[in-house]
C-alpha positions in Angstrom: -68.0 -97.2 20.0 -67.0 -100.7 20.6 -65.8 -102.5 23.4 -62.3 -102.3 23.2 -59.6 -105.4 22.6 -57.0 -106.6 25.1 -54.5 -105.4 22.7 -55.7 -101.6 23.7 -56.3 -102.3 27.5 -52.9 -103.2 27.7 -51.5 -100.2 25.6 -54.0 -98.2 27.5 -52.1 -99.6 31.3 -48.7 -99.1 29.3 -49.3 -95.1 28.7 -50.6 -95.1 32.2 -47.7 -96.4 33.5 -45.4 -94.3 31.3 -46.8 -91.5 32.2 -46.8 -91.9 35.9 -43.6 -93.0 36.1 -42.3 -89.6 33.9 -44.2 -87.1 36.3 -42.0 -88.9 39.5 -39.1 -88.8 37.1 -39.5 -84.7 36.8 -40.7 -84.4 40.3 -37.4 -85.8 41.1 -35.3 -84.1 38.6 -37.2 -80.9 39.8 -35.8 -81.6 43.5 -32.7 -82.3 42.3 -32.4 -78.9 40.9 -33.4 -77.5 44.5 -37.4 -76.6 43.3 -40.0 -77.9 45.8 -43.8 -79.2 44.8 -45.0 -76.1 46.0 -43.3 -74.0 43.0 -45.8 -72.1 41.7 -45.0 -70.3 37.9 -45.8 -66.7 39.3 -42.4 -66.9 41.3 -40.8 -68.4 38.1 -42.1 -64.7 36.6 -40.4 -63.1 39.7 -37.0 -65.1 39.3 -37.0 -63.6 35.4 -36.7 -60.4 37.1 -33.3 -61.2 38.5 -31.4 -62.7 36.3 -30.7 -62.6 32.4 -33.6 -64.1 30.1 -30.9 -66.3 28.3 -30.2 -68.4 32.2 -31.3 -71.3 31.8 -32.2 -71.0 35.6 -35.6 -69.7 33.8 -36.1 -72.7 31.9 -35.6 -75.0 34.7 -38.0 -72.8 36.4 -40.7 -72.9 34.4 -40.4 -76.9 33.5 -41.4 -77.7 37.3 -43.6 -74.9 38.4 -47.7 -75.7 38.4 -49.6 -72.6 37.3 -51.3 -70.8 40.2 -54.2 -71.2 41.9 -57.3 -69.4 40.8 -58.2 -66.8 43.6 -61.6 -67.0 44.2 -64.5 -63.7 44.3 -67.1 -63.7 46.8 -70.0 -62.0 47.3 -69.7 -61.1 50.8 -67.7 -62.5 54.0 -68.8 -63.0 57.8 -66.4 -62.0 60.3 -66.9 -63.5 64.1 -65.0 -62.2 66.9 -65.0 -64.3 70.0 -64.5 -62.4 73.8 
């Protein structure tokens, strides 16, 4: 692969840009709508449960939740208790 021109740098920047400035647009839109960063898509799931499927509280939901974090397996644990 060549090295690339400063026609695609820039276009490269451009998307960057874009694309930055659409995630604070949504994180915005998403507070607007009263859902916090800490939404995650499981309680989205949950909200399903309480209201119609055709709300588009669901929708809303679902366009700013983040999916939830992987819970991690271990092989064993070491518990310390302190006097």
């Amino acid at each position: 692969m060549g090295v690339a021109t400063p026609n695609q740098l820039r276009l490269v920047t451009l998307l960057g840009v874009v694309s930055s400035a659409r995630a604070e647009v949504n994180a915005t839109e998403c507070k607007a709508l009263g859902f916090g960063p800490s939404l995650y898509c499981s309680s989205c799931d949950k909200l399903a449960g309480l209201v119609t499927e055709e709300d588009p509280l669901i929708g809303e939901c679902k366009g700013c939740c983040t999916e939830d974090p992987q819970k991690g397996v271990y092989a064993s644990a070491t518990f310390d208790v302190c006097k």
